[in-house]
C-alpha positions in Angstrom: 0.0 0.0 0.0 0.8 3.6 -0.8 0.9 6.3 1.9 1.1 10.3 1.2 1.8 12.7 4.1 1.0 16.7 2.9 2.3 19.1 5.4 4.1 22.2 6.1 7.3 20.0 7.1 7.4 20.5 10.3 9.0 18.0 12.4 5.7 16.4 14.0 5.2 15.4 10.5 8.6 14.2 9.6 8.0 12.1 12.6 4.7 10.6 11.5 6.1 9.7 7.5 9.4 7.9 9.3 6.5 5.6 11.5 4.6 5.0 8.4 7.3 3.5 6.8 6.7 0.5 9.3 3.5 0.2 7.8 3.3 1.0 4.3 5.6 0.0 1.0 5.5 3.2 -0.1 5.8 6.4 2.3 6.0 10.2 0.0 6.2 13.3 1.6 5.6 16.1 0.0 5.5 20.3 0.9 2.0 21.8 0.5 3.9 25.1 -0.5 5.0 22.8 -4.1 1.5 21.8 -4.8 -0.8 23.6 -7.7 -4.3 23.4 -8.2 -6.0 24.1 -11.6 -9.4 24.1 -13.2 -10.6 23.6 -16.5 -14.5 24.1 -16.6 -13.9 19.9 -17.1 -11.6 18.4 -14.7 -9.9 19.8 -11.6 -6.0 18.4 -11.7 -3.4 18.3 -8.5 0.1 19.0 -9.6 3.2 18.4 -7.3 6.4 20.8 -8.5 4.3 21.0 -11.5 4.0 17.1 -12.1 0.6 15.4 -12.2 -0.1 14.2 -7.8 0.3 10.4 -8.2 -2.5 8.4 -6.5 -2.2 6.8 -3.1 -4.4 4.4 -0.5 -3.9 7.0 1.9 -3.1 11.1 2.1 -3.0 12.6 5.4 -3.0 16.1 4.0 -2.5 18.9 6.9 -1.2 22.2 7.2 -2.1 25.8 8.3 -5.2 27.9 7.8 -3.3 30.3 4.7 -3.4 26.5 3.0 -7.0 25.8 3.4 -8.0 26.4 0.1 -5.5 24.0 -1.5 -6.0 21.6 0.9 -9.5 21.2 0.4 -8.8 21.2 -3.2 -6.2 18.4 -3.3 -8.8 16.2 -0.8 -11.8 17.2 -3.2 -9.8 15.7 -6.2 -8.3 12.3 -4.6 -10.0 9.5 -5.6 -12.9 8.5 -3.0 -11.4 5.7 -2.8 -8.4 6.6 -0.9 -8.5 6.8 3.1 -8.1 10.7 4.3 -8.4 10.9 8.0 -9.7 15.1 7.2 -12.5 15.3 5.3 -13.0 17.8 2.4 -15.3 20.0 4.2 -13.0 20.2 7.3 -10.2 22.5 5.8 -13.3 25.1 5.3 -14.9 24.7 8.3 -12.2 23.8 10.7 -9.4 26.6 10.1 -12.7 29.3 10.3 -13.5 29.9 14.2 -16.4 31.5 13.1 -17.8 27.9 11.0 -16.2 26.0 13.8 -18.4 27.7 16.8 -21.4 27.4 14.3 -21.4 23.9 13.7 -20.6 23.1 17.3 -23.0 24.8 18.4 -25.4 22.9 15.7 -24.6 19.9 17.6 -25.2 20.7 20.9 -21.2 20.6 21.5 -20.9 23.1 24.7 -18.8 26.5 23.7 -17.9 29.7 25.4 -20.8 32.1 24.5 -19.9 33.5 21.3 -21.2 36.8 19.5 -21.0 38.1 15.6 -21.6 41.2 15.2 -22.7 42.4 11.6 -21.6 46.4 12.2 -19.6 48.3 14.2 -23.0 49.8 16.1 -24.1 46.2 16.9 -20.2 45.1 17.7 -20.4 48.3 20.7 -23.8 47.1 22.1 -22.7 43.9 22.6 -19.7 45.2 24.4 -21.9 47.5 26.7 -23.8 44.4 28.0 -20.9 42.2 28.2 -19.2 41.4 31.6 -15.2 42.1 31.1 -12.4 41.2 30.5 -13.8 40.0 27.2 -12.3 38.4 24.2 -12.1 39.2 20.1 -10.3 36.5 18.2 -9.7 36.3 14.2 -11.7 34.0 11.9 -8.0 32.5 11.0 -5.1 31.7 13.5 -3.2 29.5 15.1 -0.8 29.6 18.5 -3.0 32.2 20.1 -2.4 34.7 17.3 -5.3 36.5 16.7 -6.3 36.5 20.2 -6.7 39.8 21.9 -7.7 40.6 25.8 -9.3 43.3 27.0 -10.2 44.6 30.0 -12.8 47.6 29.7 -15.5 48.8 26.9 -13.1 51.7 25.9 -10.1 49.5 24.8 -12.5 46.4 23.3 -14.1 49.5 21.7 -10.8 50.6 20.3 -10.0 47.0 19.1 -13.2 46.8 17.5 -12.5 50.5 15.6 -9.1 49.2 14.6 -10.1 46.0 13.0 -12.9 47.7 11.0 -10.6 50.2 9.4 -8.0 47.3 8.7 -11.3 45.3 7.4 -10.7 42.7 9.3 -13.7 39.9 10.2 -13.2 39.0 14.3 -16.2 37.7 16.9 -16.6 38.7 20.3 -16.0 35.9 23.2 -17.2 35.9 27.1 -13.5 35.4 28.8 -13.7 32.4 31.2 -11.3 32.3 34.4 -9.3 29.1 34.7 -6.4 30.6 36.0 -5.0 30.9 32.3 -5.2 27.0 32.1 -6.6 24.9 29.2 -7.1 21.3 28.3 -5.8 19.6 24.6 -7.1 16.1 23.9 -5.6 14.8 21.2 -8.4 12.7 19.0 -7.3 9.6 16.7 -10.1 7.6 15.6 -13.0 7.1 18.1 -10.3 7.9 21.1 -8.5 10.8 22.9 -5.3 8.7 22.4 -3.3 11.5 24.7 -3.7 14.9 26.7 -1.8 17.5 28.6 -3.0 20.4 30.7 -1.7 23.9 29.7 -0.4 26.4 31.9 0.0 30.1 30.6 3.3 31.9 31.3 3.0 34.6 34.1 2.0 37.5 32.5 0.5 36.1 29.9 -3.3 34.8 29.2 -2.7 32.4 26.5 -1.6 28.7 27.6 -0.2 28.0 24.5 3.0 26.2 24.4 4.5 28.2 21.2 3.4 31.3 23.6 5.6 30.3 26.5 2.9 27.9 28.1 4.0 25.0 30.0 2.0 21.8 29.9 1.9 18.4 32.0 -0.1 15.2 31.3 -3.7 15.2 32.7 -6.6 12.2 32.7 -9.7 13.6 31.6 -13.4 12.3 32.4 -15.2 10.5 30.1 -17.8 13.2 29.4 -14.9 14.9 28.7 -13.6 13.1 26.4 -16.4 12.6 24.8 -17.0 16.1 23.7 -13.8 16.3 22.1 -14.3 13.1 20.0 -17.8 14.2 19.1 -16.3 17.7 18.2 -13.9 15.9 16.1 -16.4 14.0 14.0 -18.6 17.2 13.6 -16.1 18.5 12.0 -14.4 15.6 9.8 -11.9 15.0 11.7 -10.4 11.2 12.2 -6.8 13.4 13.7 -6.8 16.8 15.2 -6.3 18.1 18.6 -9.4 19.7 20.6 -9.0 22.5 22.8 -11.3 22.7 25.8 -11.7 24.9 28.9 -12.8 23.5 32.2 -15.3 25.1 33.8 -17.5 24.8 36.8 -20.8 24.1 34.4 -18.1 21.1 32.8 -15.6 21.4 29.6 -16.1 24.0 26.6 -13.9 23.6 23.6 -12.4 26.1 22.4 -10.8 25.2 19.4 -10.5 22.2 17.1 -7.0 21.8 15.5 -6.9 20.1 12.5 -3.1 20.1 12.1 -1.9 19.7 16.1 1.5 20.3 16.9 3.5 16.9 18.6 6.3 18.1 20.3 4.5 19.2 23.1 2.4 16.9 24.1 4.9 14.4 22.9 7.1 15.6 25.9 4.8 16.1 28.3 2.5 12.7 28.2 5.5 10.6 27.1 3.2 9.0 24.7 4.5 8.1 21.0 1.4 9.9 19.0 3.2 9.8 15.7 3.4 5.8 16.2 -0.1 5.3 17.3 -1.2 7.4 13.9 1.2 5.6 11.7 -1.1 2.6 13.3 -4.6 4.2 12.9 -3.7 5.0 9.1 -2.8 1.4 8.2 -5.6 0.1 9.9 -8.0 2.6 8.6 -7.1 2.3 4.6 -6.7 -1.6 5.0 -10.3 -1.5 6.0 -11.3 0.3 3.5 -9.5 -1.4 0.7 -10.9 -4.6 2.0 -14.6 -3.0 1.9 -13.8 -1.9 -1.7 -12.9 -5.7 -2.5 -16.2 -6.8 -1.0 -18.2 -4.0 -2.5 -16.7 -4.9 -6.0 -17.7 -8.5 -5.5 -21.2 -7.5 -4.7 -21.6 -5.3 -7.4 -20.6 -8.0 -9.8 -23.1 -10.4 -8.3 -26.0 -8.2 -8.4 -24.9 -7.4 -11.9 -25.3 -11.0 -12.4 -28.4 -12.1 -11.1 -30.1 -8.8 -12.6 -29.1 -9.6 -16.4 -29.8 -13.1 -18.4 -26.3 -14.5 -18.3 -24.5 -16.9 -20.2 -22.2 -20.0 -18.3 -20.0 -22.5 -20.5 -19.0 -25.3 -17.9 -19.2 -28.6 -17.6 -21.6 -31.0 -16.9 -21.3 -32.6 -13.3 -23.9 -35.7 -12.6 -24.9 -37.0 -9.3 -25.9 -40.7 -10.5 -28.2 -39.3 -13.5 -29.1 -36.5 -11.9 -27.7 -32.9 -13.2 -26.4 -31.0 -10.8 -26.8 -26.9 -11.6 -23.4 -24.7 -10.9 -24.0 -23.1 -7.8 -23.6 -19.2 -9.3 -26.8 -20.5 -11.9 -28.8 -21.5 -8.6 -28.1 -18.1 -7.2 -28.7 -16.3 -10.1 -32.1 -17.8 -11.1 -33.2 -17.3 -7.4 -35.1 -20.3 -7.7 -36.2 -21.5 -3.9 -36.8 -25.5 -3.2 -40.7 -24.9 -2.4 -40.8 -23.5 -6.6 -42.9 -25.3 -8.9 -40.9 -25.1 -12.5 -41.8 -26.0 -15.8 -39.1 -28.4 -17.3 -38.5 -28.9 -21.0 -35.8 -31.0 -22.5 -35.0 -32.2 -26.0 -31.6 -33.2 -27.2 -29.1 -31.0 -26.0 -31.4 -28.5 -24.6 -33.0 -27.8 -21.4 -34.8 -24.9 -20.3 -35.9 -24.6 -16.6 -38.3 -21.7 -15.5 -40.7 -20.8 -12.6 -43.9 -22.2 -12.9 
């Protein structure tokens, strides 16, 4: 089998294509940066350092939200038969935190209250009736960037003005004490598979690691991690990491992360994450090359017993009895309580339901 990995090349995805070459024959890894996209009106065609994208039982494509658009593109083209543990609609959805909230909140998945406000006028009211500090974030971001804190209605105000004149999109968020702590679950499959507690640096409200955050392994509940999976398949995702905050009316997620860092979560659970994706990949797109197999044979059956077919064998006799070839029985669908209507002559017979 054939395995793809499509990624930024950063070194939690060199270490995931080095543990899929335990797995599959062939291992590629390619740079999303190389990749082209073009349409035609006819056909939409993937091109790799401007070479046609060879095909592939498996493409774990991943990378940051300014790749969304090519990423979505290169999933919508693969063939449908090739496992891709990020669905198509995920690279729209899930680097958008304005599409993420909305879809969560679709499904009942518990979220920080959220506002979007369609003018500057409606943007202030909100922030009037709003306890502080409160939070804007940017549609697009990753690593806390695009986060902003503020603690009174005349500097969110002054945020708000700013990111109008510099037309920029953002959503207004209720700000949540935890002590500037945070929860990632890392989601593989049906399972949180790993996750680690985040710990902001003093000073600092974002627990992100890449923002000076420390982190340490944590066990979460079960109704815990069952939000993050079900956040995870809401959005398409078989891989991502789910942020979540906990809070004294339970978890809230904050984010879902379709291409989640390793390093850090690596280090602080001790758990080897790129081996237990190498794992769920095989697994994954040997299952579905075995349901192709059987879906092919059913097809061909049904195509068979739908259609008058044709059968040059040879005769086998039970004393001087003729016994039929068992794909004739199953294609005449003939059941032992029938009545048929037999009529022979020499070298012909023609059996029928009565």
């Amino acid at each position: 089998m054939k395995a793809a990995v499509i990624s930024m090349g950063s070194v939690s995805s060199q270490w995931i294509v080095d543990k899929l070459k335990a797995y599959f024959d062939v291992v590629d890894d390619f740079k999303i940066k190389d990749f082209e996209v073009q349409l035609t009106g006819k056909e939409l065609s993937i091109l790799y350092k401007g070479k046609e994208f060879g095909s592939y039982d498996c493409i774990y494509a991943k990378g940051s939200f300014r790749y969304s658009n090519v990423l979505r593109s290169i999933t919508n083209a693969s063939n449908k038969n090739v496992y891709m543990p990020i669905k198509e609609d995920a690279f729209g959805i899930g680097h958008n935190k304005i599409l993420t909230y909305l879809a969560l909140q679709q499904n009942k998945i518990p979220i920080p209250k959220t506002y979007i406000a369609a003018s500057v006028s409606a943007a202030k009211k909100i922030l009037k009736d709003i306890k502080y500090p409160v939070i804007m974030k940017l549609p697009s971001g990753t690593h806390g960037v695009g986060v902003m804190i503020s603690d009174s209605y005349e500097s969110a105000s002054s945020m708000i003005d700013t990111l109008i004149a510099l037309k920029q999109p953002f959503l207004i968020q209720e700000y949540i004490e935890t002590g500037g702590s945070d929860v990632r679950a890392f989601v593989v499959g049906d399972k949180v598979i790993a996750s680690m507690k985040r710990q902001a640096a003093s000073g600092e409200k974002r627990s992100n690691i890449h923002a000076g955050g420390s982190a340490k392994p944590i066990e979460l509940s079960e109704k815990t991690k069952a939000i993050a999976i079900k956040a995870a398949k809401v959005l398409g995702c078989d891989i991502c990491g789910v942020d979540l905050l906990e809070t004294p009316s339970g978890p809230k997620v904050l984010e879902v992360n379709l291409s989640p860092g390793l390093q850090g979560i690596t280090k602080a659970t001790e758990i080897d994450i790129p081996e237990k994706i190498a794992k769920f990949l095989y697994e994954k797109t040997k299952e579905m090359k075995s349901k192709k197999v059987s879906e092919e044979q059913e097809s061909m059956m049904k195509e068979l017993t739908e259609e008058e077919q044709e059968l040059v064998t040879q005769i086998e006799y039970r004393g001087e009895r003729i016994l039929l070839p068992t794909v004739v029985s199953k294609i005449s669908k003939f059941d032992e309580n029938d009545d048929v209507v037999i009529k022979s002559s020499k070298g012909n017979i023609t059996i029928k339901k009565y």
